[in-house]
C-alpha positions, 0 to 999 in steps of 0.5 A, a space after each residue: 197177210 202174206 204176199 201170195 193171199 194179198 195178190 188173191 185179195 188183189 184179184 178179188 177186188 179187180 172181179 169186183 170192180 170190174 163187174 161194178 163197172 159193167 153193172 153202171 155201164 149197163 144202169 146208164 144204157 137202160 135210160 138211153 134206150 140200149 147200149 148202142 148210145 154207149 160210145 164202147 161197150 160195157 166191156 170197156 167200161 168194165 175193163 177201166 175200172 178194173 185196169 184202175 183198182 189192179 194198176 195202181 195197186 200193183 205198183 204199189 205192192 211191187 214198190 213195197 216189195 223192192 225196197 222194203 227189205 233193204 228199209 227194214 236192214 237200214 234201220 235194224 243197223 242203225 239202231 245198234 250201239 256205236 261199238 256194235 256197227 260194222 266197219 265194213 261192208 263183208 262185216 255188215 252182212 255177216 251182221 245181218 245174217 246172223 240177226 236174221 237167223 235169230 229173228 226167224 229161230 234158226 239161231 237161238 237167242 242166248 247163243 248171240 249178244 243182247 245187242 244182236 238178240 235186241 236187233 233181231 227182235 226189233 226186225 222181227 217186229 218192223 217186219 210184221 208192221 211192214 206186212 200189216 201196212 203193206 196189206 192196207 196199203 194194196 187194199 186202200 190204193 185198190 179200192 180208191 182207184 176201183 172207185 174212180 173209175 166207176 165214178 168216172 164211167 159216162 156215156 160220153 167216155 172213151 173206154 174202149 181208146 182208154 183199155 187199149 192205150 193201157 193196154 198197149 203199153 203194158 205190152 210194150 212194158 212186157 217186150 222190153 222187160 224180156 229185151 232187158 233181162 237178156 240185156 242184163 244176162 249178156 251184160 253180166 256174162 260179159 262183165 265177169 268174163 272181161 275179169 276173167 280175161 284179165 288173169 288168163 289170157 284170151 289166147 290160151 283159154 281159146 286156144 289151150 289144149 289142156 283144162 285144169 282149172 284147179 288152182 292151189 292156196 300155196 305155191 308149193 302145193 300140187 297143181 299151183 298154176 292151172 291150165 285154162 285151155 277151152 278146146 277140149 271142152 269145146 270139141 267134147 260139146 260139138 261131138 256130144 251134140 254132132 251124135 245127138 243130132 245124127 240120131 235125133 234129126 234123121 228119126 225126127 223128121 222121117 217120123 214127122 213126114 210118116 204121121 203128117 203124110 202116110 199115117 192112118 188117122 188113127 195111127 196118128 192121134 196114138 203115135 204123136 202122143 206117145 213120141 211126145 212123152 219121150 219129151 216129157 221125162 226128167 234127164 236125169 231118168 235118161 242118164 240113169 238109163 245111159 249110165 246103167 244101160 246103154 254104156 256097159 252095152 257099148 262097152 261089152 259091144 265094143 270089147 267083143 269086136 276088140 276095141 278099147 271102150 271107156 265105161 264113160 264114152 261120148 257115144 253112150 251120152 250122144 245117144 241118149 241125148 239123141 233120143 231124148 231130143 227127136 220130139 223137138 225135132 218130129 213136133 216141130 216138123 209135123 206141125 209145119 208139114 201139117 200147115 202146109 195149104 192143101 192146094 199145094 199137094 192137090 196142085 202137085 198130085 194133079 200135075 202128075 207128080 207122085 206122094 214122094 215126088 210131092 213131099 221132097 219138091 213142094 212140101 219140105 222147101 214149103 215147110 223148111 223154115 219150121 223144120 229148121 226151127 225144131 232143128 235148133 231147137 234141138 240142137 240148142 237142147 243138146 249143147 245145153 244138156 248138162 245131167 245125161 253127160 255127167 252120168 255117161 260121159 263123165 268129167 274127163 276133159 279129154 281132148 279126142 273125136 274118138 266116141 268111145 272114149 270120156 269127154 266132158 262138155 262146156 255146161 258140165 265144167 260150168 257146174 262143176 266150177 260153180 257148186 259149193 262155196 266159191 271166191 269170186 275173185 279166183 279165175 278158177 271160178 271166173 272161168 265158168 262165165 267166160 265158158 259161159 259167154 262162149 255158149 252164148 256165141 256158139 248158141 247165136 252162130 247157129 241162129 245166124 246158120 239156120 237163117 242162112 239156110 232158110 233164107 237160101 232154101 225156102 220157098 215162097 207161094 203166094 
């Protein structure tokens, strides 16, 4: 039984426990005139014995699931001949790949040696008694506990402080789960950047005006030593964005206020949605549109008015890419106009002050604090977009603030220096955590910026 049926057979037997306990819960009550000599509910009831068929079973699936595998390889590799054993660590798992792809038909079995055709017999077959015990396992454990906690259920029983200290601390587990992986994120970007720094110096990849990360196998050939110079990649991402975000903020928010204020209802419930699928489509659909579209029109636009206009510009992408984010920007901010109370536009209009006096002194300030979240959100969308610039802006790392002309930004070189096969001990490939770090501090800088905004404008009604 495979993973995903085991976890539908989980779910059955926690429905089934769960109206097992509901049903003796209810079956005690009935003699003692009504469920309200039950200390909790039925539902509690009900809730712990499921809570105790699913946890336990749980647990074990994704203990199982953790060690299983690495269990499975220990024993496949200890069972081949002494002259069979890898010496090394690299050897080994080259070693297990290949009686892997044997064991899974990838490989056929004369094209290895019986040591190898044996091993990968012998995985195949650990692998199926893991799959056949793990399924008994899940279901034993399962129903051992659903057993439990209905044997368990009395009119005295606490159900209800039970359910919610359970459940209390599976929310605790989830908040920590999400702290951790961005812990373990940061930690790896970090620790693979501080690898990198120690080949190329901090000073020249912040401050380095060139970017060539090609590093060649021998001295004499072309490019031996490469420039690691972050600058250009950095101002080709500020100014992809900087354009994005003159598109996308002004048309954004005005729309915003048009539908949440001035808007027949009618005209809202048609137009809100329709600017909403704008969110909706691939990016790789807006860079066809930007390669195909809108940049030859730059450039015959530009070459009519005598200015000289790449075939790739950042204008083509930033545009684009400034379409592609005003949802962020008009959702965002109707839902927070909307949200607004009434009585402060009643209170506003009844002091005399016009709709637009009302919108820019009470409603914006009022509402400052969302429309700065969908701004980020925005512009956190633009810095991180990676297939409109590399279909309209190209990999150029040019060093320019002229709009017509090819740019390349961070998250682009990140792809290109980690597609196909790479040598993790090259600074070529270190480079993209290092640029990756560098996004994470540039993403938290305009965190701390929108706070300080917030924090400095926004106003308070009680």
């Amino acid at each position: 039984m495979d993973t995903g049926n085991l976890l539908l057979l989980v779910v059955v037997m926690v429905a089934v426990a769960y109206y097992m306990g509901r049903q003796r819960s209810m079956a005690l009550a009935r003699p003692l005139g009504g469920i309200r000599h039950l200390h909790s509910l039925p539902f509690y009831y009900a809730m712990r014995a499921a809570l105790w068929c699913a946890i336990p079973a749980l647990v074990v699936l994704g203990l199982w699931l953790v060690f299983d595998d690495s269990f499975i390889r220990t024993l496949v590799i200890g069972g081949l001949p002494a002259d069979q054993l890898p010496a090394s660590e690299s050897a080994r798992g080259l070693l297990l790949n290949q009686i892997n792809n044997v064991a899974s038909g990838a490989l056929p079995v004369d094209s290895v040696s019986p040591a190898v055709a044996a091993a990968a017999e012998r995985l195949g077959h650990l692998r199926q008694i893991s799959t056949m015990a793990l399924a008994v396992a899940v279901i034993v454990v399962g129903m051992l506990g659903a057993a439990w906690g209905w044997l368990k259920i009395s009119p005295q029983l606490r159900a209800r402080q039970q359910v919610e200290r359970v459940l209390q601390v599976l929310f605790m587990l989830c908040a920590l789960i999400a702290i951790l992986t961005t812990v373990g994120i940061l930690m790896s970007v970090l620790f693979e950047s501080i690898r990198f720094f120690g080949k190329i110096s901090p000073v020249d990849f912040l401050f380095g005006l060139k970017w060539s990360p090609q590093i060649a196998l021998r001295a004499d050939q072309v490019a031996s030593e490469g420039f690691f110079g972050a600058i250009p990649l950095f101002v080709g991402t500020l100014l992809i964005s900087a354009i994005a975000l003159i598109v996308a903020v002004p048309v954004g928010l005005m729309s915003a206020i048009y539908l949440a204020e001035y808007a027949h209802p009618k005209l809202r419930a048609f137009a809100k949605p329709a600017l909403e699928v704008l969110a909706g489509v691939p990016t790789v659909v807006y860079g066809f549109f930007a390669a195909l579209t809108v940049a030859p029109f730059i450039r015959n636009l530009g070459e009519s008015m005598g200015l000289d206009v790449a075939s790739e510009s950042a204008l083509a992408a930033g545009l684009v890419m400034g379409v592609m984010i005003i949802p962020f920007v008009s959702s965002l901010a109707d839902d927070v106009i909307t949200a607004v109370p009434q009585s402060l536009r009643d209170g506003s209009l009844g002091l005399g002050a016009t709709q637009s006096e009302t919108i820019k002194k009470v409603i914006i300030p009022a509402a400052l604090p969302g429309i700065m979240g969908g701004i980020l959100l925005a512009a956190s969308r633009a810095i991180g977009e990676t297939m409109i610039v590399v279909m309209a802006a190209g990999l150029s790392a040019n060093l320019t603030v002229n709009p017509l002309e090819a740019v390349t930004t961070v998250t682009v070189q990140i792809v290109t220096l980690l597609t196909g096969d790479q040598e993790f001990d090259s600074a070529k490939t270190l480079a993209a955590f290092a640029l990756g770090l560098m996004l994470f501090l540039t993403t938290l800088a305009l965190n701390v910026l929108a706070l300080r905004i917030v924090k400095k404008y926004r106003e308070e009604y009680e």
